[in-house]
DRENVOPA-984185 format. One line per field, with one value per residue (C-alpha): z negated, y, x negated; residue number from 1. Coordinates in Angstrom, 3 decimals, m for minus. Example, Ala and Ser with C-alpha at 12.3 -4.5 7.8 and 13.67 -1.06 7.14 Angstrom:
BEGIN
c3 = m7.800 | m7.140
c2 = m4.500 | m1.060
c1 = m12.300 | m13.670
num = 1 | 2
This chain:
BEGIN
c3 = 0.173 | 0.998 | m1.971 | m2.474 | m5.861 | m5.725 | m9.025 | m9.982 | m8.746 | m10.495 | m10.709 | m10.387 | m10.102 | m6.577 | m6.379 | m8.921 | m7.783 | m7.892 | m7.254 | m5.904 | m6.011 | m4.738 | m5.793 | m3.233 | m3.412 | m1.086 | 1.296 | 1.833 | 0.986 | 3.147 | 6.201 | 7.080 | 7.614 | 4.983 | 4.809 | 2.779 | 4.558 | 2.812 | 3.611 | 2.312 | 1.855 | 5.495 | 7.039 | 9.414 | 7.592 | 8.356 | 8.713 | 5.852 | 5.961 | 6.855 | 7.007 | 8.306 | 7.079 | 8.399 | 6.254 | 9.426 | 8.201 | 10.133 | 8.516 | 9.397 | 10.267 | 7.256 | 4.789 | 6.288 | 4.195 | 1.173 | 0.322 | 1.018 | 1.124 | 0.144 | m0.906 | m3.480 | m2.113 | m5.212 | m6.947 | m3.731 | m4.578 | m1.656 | m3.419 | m2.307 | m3.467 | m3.241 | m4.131 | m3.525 | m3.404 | m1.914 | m2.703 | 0.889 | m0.334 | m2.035 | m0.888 | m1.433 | m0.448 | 0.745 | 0.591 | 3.800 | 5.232 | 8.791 | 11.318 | 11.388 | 13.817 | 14.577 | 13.253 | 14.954 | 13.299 | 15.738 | 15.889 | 12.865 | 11.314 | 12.807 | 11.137 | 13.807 | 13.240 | 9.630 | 8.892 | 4.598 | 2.632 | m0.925 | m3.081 | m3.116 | m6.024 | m6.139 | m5.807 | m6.456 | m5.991 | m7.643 | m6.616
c2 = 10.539 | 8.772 | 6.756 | 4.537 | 2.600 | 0.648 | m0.449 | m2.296 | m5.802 | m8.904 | m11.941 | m11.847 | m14.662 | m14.343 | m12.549 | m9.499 | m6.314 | m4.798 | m0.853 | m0.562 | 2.527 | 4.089 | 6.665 | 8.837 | 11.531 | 12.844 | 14.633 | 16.080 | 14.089 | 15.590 | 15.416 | 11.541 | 8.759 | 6.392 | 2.478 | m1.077 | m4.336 | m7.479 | m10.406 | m13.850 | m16.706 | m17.959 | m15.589 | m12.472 | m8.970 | m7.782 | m4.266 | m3.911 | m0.169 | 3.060 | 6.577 | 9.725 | 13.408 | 14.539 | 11.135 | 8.876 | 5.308 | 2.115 | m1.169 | m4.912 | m6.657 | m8.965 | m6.754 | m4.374 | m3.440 | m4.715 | m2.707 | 0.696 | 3.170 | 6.450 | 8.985 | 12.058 | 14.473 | 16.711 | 14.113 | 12.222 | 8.569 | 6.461 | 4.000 | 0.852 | m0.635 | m4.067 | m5.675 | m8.875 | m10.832 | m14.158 | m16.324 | m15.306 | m11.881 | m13.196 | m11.728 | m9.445 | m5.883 | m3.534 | 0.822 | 2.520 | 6.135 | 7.177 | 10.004 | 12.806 | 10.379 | 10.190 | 6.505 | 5.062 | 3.332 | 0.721 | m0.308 | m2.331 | m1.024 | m1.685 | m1.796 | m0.264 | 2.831 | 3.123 | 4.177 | 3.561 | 1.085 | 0.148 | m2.771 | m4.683 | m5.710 | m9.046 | m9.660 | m13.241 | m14.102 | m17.955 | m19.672
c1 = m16.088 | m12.514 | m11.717 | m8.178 | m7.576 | m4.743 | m3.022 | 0.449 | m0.131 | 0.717 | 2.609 | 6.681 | 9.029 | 11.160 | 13.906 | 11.964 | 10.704 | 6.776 | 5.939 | 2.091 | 0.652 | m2.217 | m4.802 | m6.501 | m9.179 | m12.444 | m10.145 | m6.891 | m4.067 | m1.275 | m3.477 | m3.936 | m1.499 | m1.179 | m0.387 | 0.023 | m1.710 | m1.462 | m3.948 | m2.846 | m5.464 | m6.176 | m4.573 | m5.146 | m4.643 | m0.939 | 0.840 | 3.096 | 4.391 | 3.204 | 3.925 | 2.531 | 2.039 | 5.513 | 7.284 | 8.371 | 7.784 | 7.040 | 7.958 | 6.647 | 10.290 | 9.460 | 9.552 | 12.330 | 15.602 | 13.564 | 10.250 | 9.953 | 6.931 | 6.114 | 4.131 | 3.611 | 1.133 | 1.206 | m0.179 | m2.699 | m0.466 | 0.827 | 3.628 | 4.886 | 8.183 | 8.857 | 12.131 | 13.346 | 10.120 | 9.879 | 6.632 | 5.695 | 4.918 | 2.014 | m1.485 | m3.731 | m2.192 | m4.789 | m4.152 | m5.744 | m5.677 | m6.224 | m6.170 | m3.502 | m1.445 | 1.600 | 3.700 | 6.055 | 9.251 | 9.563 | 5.891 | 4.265 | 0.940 | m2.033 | m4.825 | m7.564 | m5.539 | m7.181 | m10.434 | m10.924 | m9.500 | m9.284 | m10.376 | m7.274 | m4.554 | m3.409 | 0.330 | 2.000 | 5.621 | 6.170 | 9.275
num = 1 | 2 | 3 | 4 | 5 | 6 | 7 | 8 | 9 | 10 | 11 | 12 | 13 | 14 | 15 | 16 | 17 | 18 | 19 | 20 | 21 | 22 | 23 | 24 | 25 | 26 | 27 | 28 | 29 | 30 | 31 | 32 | 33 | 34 | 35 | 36 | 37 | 38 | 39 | 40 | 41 | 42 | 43 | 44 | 45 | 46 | 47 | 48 | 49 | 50 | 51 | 52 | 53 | 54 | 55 | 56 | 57 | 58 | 59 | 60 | 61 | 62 | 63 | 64 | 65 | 66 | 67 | 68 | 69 | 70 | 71 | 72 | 73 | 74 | 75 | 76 | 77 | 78 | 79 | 80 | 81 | 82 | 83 | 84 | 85 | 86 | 87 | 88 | 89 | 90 | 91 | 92 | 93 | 94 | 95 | 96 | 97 | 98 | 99 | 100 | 101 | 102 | 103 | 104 | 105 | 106 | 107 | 108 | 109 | 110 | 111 | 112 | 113 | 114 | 115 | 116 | 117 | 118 | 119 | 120 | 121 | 122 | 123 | 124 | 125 | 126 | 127
């Protein structure tokens, strides 16, 4: 079956820089579209970044210009890097995988479009 680790959370002071990556196995890598959610206490899951099997990327207009997604299919990891944290980057940042669908640049993730998630890792930016 689908299964997404993520790893590389932790706590930063703002203004410092975290890479997430992400783990994937139970199907083939290069065939779904990929994202980052975040879900901070109280709040509604968000659309971070995404990107789909031909490498267009979709970015939530907070987090545009400073974190930026990608992915290594030779070895099945989805990456997120995030520079320039502010404490409102803290949350919980979730790894998903969809359909073979196509994203959009102007449109932020949504996450009905994604069908298996991971666990979570914890990221906190203090001020």
């Amino acid at each position: 079956q689908v299964q997404l680790v993520e790893s590389g959370g932790g706590s930063v002071q703002a203004g410092g820089s975290l890479r997430l990556s992400c783990a994937a196995s139970g199907y083939t890598f290069g065939s779904y579209s990929m994202g980052w959610f975040r879900q901070a206490p109280g709040k509604e899951r968000e659309g971070v970044a995404a990107i789909d099997r031909a490498g267009r990327t979709s970015y939530a207009d907070s987090v545009k210009g400073r974190f930026t997604i990608s992915k290594d299919n030779a070895k099945h990891t989805l990456n997120l890097q995030m520079n320039s944290l502010k404490p409102d980057d803290s949350a919980m940042y979730y790894c998903a995988a969809g359909g073979d669908f196509v994203v959009v640049p102007t449109s932020r993730p949504s996450a009905a479009d994604f069908g298996y998630w991971g666990q979570g890792t914890q990221v906190t930016v203090s001020s």
